[in-house]
C-alpha positions in Angstrom: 0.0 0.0 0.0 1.2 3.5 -1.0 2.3 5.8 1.5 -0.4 8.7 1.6 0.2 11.7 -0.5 1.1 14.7 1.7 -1.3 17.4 0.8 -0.1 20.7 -0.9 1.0 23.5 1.7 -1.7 25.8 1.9 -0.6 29.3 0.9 -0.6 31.7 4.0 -3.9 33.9 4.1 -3.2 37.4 2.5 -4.6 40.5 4.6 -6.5 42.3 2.1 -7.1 45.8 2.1 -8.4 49.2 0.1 -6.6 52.1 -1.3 -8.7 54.5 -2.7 -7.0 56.7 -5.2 -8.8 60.5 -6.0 -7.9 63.7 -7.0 -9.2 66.1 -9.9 -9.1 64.9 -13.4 -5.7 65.7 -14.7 -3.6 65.1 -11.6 -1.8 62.0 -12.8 -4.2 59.2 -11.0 -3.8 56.6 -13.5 -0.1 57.2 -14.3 0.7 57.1 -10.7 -1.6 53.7 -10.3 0.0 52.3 -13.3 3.8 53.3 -12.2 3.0 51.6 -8.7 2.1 48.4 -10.4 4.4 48.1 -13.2 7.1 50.3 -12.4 7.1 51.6 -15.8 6.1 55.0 -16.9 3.4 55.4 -19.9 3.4 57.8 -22.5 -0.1 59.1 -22.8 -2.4 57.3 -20.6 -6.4 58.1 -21.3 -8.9 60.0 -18.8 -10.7 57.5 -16.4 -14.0 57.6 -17.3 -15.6 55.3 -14.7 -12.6 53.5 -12.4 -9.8 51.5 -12.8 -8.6 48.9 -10.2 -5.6 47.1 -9.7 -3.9 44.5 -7.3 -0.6 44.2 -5.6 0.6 41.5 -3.8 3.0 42.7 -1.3 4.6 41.3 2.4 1.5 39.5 3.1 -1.1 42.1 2.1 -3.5 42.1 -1.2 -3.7 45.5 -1.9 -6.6 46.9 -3.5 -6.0 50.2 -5.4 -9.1 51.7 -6.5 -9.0 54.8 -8.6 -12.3 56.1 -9.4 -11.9 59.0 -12.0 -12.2 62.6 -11.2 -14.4 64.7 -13.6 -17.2 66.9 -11.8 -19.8 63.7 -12.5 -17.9 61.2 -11.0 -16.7 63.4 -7.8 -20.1 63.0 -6.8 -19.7 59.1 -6.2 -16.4 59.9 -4.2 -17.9 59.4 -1.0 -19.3 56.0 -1.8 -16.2 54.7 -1.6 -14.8 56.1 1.4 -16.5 52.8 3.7 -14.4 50.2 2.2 -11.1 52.2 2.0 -7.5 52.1 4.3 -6.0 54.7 3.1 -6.7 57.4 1.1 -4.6 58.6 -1.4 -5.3 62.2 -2.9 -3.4 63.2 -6.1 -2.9 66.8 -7.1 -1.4 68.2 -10.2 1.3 70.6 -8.6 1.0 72.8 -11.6 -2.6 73.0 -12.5 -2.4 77.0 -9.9 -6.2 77.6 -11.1 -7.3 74.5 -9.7 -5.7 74.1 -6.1 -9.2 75.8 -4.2 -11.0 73.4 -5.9 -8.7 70.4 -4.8 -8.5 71.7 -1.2 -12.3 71.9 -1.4 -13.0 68.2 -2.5 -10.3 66.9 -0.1 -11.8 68.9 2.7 -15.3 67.5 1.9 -14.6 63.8 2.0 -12.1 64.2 4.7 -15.3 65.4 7.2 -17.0 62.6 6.7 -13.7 60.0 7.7 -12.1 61.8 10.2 -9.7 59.3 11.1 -8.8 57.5 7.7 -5.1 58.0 6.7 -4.5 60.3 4.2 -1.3 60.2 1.4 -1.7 63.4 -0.8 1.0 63.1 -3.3 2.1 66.7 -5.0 2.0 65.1 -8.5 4.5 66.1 -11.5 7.4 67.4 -9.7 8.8 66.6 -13.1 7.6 70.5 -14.2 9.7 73.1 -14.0 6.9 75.4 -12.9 5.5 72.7 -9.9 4.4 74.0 -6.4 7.0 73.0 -3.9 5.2 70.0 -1.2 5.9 72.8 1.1 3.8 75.2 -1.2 1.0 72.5 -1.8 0.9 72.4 1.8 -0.3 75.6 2.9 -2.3 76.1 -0.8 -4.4 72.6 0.3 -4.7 73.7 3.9 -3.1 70.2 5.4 -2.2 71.5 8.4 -5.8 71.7 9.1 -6.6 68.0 8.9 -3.7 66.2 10.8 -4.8 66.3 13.9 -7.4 63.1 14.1 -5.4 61.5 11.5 -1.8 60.3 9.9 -1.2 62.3 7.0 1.8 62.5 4.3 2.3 64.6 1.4 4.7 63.1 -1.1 5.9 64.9 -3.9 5.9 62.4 -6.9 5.9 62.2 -10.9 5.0 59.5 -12.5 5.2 61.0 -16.6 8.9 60.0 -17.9 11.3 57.1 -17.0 14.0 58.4 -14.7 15.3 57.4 -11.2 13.5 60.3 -9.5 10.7 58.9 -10.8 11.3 55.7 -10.0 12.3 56.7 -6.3 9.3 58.8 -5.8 6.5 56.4 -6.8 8.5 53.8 -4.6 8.6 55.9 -1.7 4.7 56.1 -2.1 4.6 52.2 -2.7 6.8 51.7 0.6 4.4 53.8 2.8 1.4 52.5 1.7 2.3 48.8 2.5 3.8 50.4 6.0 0.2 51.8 6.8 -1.5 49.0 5.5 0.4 46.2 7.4 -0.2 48.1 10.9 -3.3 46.5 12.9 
């Protein structure tokens, strides 16, 4: 008689959790989403028109990232999403000036109704010669005014050509979010 067969190891159970990833059409969602993934830059990626959604597989944690797109339309469904999410992560083109008020004002409005979710705003396309500093994004989005209840980062980051500062900057965000996501 055969000895039994031993029975496959049963792969360790993966934590899962959600990122949700907003910001104003424009910022750089999807090339930021797309760089975390693949750790390649794209040339001309197209505007979200509903959401896109990826998954990482990273030190024990399946991490969701949901990006749901950012036109005036969907902005209304922002909220929605909030239940389900970890960590928030709030992009912001650092050159679109005219636009900052209305950033700060969409961030500030989700942000009362989750007082205590973490927050990663990331000062998108540093790459630009004319970009707001993080420092400058700062005070223009009024951060200072929401850390109290809550851990909050502001990264600056770009995400639009191959180079190491790129490279380094979309890591850096990649490294925080699995250091949130793994606390209990």
């Amino acid at each position: 008689r055969p000895p039994p067969t031993p029975h496959p190891p049963v792969p360790p159970q993966l934590d899962w959790r959600q990122v949700l990833v907003l910001g104003l059409d424009g910022a750089g969602k999807s090339s930021v989403l797309h760089y975390i993934c693949s750790q390649t830059a794209r040339e001309r990626i197209a505007p979200t028109r509903g959401f896109n959604s990826a998954q990482l597989y990273v030190e024990g944690l399946e991490m969701d990232l949901l990006e749901v797109g950012g036109s005036q339309n969907l902005r209304a469904y922002w909220p929605h999403y909030l239940s389900q999410a970890h960590v928030l992560v709030f992009v912001v083109d650092s050159v679109d000036r005219s636009r900052l008020l209305m950033a700060r004002q969409e961030l500030h409005a989700l942000l009362a109704a989750e007082p205590h979710l973490p927050l990663v705003v990331l000062a998108n396309k540093q790459d630009k010669s004319d970009a707001l500093s993080a420092a400058e994004l700062r005070e223009e989005l009024a951060l200072h005014t929401l850390c109290e209840q809550r851990e909050l980062f502001l990264l600056p980051t770009s995400a639009t050509w191959a180079s190491l500062s790129t490279a380094t900057s979309v890591l850096r965000v990649k490294s925080l979010l699995v250091t949130l996501l793994s606390q209990p």
